[in-house]
C-alpha positions in Angstrom: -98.8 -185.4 -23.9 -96.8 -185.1 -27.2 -94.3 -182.1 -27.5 -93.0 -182.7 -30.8 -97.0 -182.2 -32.9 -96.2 -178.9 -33.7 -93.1 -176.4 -35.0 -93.1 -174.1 -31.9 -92.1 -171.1 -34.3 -96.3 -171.0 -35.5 -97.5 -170.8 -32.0 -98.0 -167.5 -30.1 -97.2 -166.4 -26.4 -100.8 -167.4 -25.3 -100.6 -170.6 -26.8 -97.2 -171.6 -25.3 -98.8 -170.4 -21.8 -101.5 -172.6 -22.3 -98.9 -175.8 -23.5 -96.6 -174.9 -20.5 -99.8 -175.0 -18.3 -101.0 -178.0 -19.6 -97.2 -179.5 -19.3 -96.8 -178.9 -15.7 -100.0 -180.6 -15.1 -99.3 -183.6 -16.7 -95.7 -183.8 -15.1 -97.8 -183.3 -11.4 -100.2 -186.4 -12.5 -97.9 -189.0 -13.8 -95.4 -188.1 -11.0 -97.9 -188.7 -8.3 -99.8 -191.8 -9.9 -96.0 -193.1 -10.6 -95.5 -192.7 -6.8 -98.8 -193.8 -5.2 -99.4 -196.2 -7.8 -102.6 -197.3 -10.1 -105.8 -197.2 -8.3 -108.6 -198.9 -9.6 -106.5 -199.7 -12.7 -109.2 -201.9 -14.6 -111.4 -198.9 -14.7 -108.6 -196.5 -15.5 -107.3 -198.6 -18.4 -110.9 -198.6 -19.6 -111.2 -195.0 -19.8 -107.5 -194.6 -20.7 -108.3 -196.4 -23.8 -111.8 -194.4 -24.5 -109.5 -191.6 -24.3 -107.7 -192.6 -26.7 -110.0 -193.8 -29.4 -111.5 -190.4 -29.4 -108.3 -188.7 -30.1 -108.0 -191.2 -32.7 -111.2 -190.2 -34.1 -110.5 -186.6 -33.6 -111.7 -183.7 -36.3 -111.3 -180.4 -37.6 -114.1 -178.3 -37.4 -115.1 -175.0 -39.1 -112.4 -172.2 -38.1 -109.6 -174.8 -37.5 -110.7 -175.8 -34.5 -109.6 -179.8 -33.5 -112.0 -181.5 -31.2 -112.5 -184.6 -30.1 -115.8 -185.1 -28.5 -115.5 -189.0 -27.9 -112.4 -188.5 -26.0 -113.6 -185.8 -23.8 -116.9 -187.5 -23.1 -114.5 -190.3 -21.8 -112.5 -188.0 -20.0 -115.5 -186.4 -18.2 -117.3 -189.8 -17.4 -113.8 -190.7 -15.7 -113.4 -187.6 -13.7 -117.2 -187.5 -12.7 -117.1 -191.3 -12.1 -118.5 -192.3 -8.3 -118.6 -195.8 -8.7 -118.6 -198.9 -10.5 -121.2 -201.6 -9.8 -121.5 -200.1 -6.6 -117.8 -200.1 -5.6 -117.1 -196.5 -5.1 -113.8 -195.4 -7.1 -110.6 -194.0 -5.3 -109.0 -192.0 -8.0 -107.6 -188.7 -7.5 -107.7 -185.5 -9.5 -104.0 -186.2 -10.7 -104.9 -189.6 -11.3 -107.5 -188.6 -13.4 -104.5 -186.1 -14.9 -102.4 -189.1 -15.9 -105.0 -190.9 -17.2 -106.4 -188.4 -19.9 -102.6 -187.3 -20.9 -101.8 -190.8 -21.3 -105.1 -191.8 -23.7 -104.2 -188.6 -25.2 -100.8 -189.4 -26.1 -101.5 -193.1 -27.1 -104.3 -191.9 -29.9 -101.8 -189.0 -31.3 -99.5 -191.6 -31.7 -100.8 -193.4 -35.1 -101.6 -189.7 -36.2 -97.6 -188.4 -35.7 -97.0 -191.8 -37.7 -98.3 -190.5 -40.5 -97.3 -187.2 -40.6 -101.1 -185.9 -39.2 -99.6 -184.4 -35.7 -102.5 -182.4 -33.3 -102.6 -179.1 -32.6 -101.1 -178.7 -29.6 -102.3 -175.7 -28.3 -106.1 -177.6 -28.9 -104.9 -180.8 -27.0 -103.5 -178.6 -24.0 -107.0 -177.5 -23.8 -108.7 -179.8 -23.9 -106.3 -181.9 -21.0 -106.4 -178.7 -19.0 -109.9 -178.2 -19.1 -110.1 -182.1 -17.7 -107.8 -181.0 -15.4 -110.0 -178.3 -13.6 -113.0 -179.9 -13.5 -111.1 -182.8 -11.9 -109.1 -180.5 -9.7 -112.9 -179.1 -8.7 -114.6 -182.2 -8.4 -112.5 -185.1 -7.6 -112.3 -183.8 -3.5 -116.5 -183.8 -3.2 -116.5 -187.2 -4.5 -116.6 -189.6 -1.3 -119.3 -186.6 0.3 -121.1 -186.7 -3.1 -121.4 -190.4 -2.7 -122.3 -190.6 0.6 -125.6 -188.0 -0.1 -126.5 -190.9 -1.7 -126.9 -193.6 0.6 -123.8 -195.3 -0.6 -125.3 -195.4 -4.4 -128.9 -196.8 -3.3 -130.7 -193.4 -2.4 -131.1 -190.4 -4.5 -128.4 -189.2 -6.7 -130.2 -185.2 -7.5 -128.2 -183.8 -5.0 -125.2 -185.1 -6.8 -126.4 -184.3 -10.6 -126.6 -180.5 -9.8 -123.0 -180.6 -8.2 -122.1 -182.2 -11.7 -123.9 -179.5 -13.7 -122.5 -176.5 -11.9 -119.1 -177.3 -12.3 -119.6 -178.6 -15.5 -121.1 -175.6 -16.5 -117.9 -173.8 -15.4 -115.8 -175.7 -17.0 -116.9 -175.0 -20.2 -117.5 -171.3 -19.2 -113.8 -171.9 -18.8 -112.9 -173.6 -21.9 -114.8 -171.2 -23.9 -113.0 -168.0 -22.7 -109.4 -169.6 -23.2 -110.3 -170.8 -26.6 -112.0 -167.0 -27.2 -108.5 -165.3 -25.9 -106.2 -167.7 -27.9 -108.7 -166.8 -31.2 -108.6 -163.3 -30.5 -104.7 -163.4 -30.8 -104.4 -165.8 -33.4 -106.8 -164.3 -35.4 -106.7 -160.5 -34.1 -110.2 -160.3 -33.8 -112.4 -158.5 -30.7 -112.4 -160.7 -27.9 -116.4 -160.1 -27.9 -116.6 -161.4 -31.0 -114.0 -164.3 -29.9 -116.5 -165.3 -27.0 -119.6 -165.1 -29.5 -117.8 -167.5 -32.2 -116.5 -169.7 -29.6 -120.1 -169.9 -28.6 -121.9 -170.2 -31.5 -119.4 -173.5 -32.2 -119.0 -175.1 -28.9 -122.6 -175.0 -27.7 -123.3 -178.2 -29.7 -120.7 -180.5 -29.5 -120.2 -179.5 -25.4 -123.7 -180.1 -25.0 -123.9 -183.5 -26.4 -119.9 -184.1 -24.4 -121.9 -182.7 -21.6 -124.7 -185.1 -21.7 -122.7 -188.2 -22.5 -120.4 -188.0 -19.7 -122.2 -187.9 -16.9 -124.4 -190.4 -18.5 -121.6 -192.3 -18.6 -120.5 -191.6 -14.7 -123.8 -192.1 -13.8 -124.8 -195.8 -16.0 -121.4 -197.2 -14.5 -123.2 -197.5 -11.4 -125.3 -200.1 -12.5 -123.9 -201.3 -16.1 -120.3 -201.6 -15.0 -117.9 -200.8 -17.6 -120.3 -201.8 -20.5 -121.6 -198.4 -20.0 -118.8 -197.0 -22.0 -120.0 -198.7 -25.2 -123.5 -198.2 -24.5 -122.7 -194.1 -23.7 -120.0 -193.6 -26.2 -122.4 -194.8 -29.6 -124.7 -191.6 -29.2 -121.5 -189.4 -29.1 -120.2 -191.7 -32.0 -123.4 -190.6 -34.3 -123.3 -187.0 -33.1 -119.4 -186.7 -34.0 -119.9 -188.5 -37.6 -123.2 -185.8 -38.3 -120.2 -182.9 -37.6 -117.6 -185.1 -40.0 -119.9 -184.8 -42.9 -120.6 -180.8 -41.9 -116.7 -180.1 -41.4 -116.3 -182.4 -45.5 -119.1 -180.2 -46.7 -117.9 -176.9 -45.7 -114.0 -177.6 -46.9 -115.6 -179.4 -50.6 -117.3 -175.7 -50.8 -114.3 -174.0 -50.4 -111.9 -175.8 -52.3 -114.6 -175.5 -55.2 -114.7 -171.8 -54.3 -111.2 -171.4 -54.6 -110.9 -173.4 -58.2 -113.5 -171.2 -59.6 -111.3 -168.1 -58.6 -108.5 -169.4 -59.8 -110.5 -169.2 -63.5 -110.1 -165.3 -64.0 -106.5 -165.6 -63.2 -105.6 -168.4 -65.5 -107.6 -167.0 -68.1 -106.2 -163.4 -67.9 -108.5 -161.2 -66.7 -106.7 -160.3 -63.3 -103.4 -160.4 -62.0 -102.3 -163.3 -60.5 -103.2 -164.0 -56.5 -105.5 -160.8 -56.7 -108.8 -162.9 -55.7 -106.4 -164.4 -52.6 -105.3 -160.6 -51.9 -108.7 -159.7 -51.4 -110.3 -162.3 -49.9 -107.3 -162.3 -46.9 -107.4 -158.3 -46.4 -111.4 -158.4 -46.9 -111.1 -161.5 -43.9 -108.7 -159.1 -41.7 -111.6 -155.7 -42.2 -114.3 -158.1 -41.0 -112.8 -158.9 -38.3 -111.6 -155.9 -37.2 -115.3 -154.7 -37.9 -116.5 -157.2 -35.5 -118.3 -159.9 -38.4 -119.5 -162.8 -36.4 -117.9 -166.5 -38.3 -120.9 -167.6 -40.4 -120.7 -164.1 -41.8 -116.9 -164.3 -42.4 -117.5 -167.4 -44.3 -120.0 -165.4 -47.1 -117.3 -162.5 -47.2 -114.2 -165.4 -47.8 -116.6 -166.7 -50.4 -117.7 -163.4 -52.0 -114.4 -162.4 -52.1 -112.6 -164.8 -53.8 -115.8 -165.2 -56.3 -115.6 -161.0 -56.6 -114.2 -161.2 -60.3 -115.9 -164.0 -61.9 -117.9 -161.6 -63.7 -115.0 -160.6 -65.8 -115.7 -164.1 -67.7 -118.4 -162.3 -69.8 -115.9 -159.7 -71.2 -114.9 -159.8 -74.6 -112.1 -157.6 -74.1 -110.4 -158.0 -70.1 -109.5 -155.3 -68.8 -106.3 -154.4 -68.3 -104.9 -156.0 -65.3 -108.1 -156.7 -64.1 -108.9 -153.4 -62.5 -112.4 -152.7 -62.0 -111.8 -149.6 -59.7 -110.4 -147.9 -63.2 -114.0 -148.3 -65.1 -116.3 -146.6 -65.3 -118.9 -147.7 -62.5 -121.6 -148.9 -64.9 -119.4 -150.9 -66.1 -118.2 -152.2 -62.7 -122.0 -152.9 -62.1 -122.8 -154.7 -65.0 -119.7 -157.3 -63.9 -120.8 -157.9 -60.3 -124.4 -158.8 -61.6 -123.1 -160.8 -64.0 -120.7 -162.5 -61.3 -123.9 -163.1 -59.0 -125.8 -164.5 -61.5 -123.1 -167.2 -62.2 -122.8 -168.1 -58.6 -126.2 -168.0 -58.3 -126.9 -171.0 -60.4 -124.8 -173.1 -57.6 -128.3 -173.0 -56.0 -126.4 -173.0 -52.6 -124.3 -169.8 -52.4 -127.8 -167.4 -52.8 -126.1 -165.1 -50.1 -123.2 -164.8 -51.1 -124.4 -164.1 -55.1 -125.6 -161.3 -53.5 -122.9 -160.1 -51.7 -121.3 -159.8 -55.0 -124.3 -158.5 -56.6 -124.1 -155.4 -54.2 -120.1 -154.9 -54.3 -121.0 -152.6 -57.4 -123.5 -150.1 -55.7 -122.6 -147.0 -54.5 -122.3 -146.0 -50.7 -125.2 -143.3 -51.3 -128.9 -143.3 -50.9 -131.0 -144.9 -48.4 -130.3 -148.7 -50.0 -127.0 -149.5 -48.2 -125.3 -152.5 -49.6 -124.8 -155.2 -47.0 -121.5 -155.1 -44.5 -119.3 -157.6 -47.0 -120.7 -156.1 -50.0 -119.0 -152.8 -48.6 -115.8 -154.4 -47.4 -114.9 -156.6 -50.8 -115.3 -153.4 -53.3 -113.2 -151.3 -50.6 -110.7 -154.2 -50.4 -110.7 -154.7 -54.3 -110.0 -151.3 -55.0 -106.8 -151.6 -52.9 -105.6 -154.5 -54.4 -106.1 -152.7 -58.0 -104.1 -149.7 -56.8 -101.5 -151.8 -55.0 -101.3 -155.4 -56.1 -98.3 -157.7 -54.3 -96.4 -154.7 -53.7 -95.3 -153.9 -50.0 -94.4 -150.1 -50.7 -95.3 -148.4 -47.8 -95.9 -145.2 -49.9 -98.0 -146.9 -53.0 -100.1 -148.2 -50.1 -100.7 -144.5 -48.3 -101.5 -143.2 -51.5 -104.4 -146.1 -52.5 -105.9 -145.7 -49.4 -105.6 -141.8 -49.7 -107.9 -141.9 -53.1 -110.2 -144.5 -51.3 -110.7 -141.3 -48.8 -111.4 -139.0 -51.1 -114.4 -141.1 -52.6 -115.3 -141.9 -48.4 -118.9 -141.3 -48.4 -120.1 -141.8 -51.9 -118.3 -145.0 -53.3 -116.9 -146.0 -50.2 -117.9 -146.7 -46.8 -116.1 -144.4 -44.7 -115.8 -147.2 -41.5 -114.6 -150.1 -44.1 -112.1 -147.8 -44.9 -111.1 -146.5 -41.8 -110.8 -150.3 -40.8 -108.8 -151.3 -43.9 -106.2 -148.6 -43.0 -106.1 -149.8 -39.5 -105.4 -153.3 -40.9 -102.9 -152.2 -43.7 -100.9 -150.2 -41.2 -100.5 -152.5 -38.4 -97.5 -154.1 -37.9 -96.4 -158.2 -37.9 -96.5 -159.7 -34.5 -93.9 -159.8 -32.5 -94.8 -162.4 -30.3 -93.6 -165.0 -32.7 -90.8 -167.2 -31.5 
């Protein structure tokens, strides 16, 4: 494990729980395969190196989250590994410890070389997660192997031991990844769980799969099993790739476009960033699930693009001063240029809606709700951090609670605007 990936001044208390964590364990294995020596070490090193081509190969995936599904596969086949060609294995659990940290460290190391260090709180995870399973699993092995007639007899007995604890691992994984989210991100840890859900279902199915079709083909392939197992995983981690590219081209292009009304003039200058990051922080706070999230980033930086059509800007930009035909006629004008994107249909409109009023019994959607709250704000307040100018915008957002404005998205926005920076912050 590499201790040096990451300034410790971004990461948070749980974070540096889960490195510490993570730390010890790694100490415990090497110290102990240091002392009682390599066992098997052809089928370690094989592994070992599987290990670390996966980290290698490792991704970012939608909400910044770093996996590295070749790697853990790897890991997985290792700790769930029985035997080789019939030869049962000998490892230990803190073998197995010293094994993963080590492929770990080696494929980090061309990524530090370049200046591309890994999360660390991501790689703690994942080597602690290894970690318990092995802990769980590595004991039962030699009575596993015995159920099955020494590898010649049948092996169900042993496959539902492998998916119960499997299944608790990544029960496991998923609420640690949900807690550090909800921190990081200051989200409902509900909502945390459901993300982390939504996203890890996938990928840990298919890391799921290959391992212990890689534990279970080394009985009879040898070591060849590794290629044979890994290539499925291989295809399944280049289909996310492309998914991950897709989603960041949208955004960057997303970004550019709202960049437009500022360079031309029509708002003030990081207003479309303003309002995307608060509109972010009221969804959240509001419970929006991550696919939702994405529309409202989207929306909200795309908000203004409307303005385009004016002849005559408006003065700093501020649609919460005109009148709201006006403001109306510039979100439908906004949805109809994003609209002929022919991808973003949802998020036209989201922006579509920003202009309708809170009254009658055709509600605009959630996000439609949040981003004209959030752009009024801005309007009112801009870059400034005066606690007072702020009271007062959200004070004439109340008064209009209930006709303009969704009463709960403001509510929200207050909570958001008033709460303080974290403290827990090295």
């Amino acid at each position: 494990m590499t201790t040096t990936a990451r300034p410790l001044q971004g990461l948070d208390s749980g974070q540096l729980l889960l490195i510490c964590a993570a730390g010890m364990v790694t100490v415990a294995g090497v110290a102990h395969t240091a002392a009682v020596g390599l066992l098997d070490p052809e089928i370690a090193v094989a592994f070992g190196m599987l290990v670390a081509a996966g980290e290698l190969a490792r991704l970012t995936m939608p909400g910044n989250r770093e996996v590295a599904p070749i790697g853990a596969a790897a890991a997985l086949g290792y700790t769930l590994l029985l035997d080789v060609g019939g030869v049962p294995t000998r490892h230990s659990a803190l073998q197995v410890v010293a094994v993963i940290a080590a492929g770990m460290t080696l494929g980090a190391l061309p990524h530090l070389a370049v200046g591309r260090p890994p999360q660390l709180d991501a790689i703690a995870r994942r080597l602690l997660s290894g970690a318990l399973l092995a802990f769980a699993y590595r004991p039962l092995a030699s009575t596993l192997y015995a159920t099955t007639d020494h590898g010649t007899g049948t092996w169900w007995v042993v496959l539902g031991v492998m998916a119960v604890l499997i299944a608790a691992m990544l029960t496991a994984d998923v609420l640690i990844a949900a807690v550090l989210r909800a921190e990081q991100v200051r989200t409902a840890f509900h909502v945390a769980i459901r993300d982390e859900l939504r996203m890890a279902a996938p990928l840990g199915a298919a890391v799921a799969a290959s391992g212990t079709l890689l534990a279970l083909a080394s009985h009879s392939m040898n070591l060849a099993a590794l290629v044979v197992f890994a290539a499925p995983l291989l295809v399944t981690q280049v289909a996310f790739r492309k998914y991950a590219g897709i989603r960041a081209t949208y955004l960057q292009t997303v970004r550019a476009l709202a960049r437009v009304t500022e360079v031309g003039g029509y708002v003030e200058p990081g207003h479309s960033r303003r309002v995307s990051r608060l509109s972010l922080a009221i969804g959240r706070e509001l419970g929006m699930a991550e696919p939702e999230l994405l529309e409202l980033e989207y929306a909200a930086l795309m908000h203004d693009i409307g303005q385009l059509s004016l002849r005559d800007p408006i003065p700093g930009g501020a649609t919460v001063l005109t009148d709201p035909e006006q403001a109306r006629s510039i979100a439908e004008l906004g949805a109809e240029v994003i609209k002929k994107t022919g991808v973003l249909d949802r998020v036209a409109e989201i922006v579509r809606r920003q202009g309708d009023s809170f009254t009658g019994p055709d509600l605009p959607p959630l996000a439609s709700r949040i981003i004209k709250a959030a752009n009024a704000y801005d309007d009112l307040v801009g870059g400034s951090t005066d606690r007072d100018r702020a009271a007062a915008a959200l004070e004439r957002l109340r008064v209009d609670c209930g006709d303009e404005y969704d009463p709960a998205v403001v509510e929200s926005m207050a909570r958001v605007v008033d709460r303080p920076a974290p403290v827990h912050r090295l």
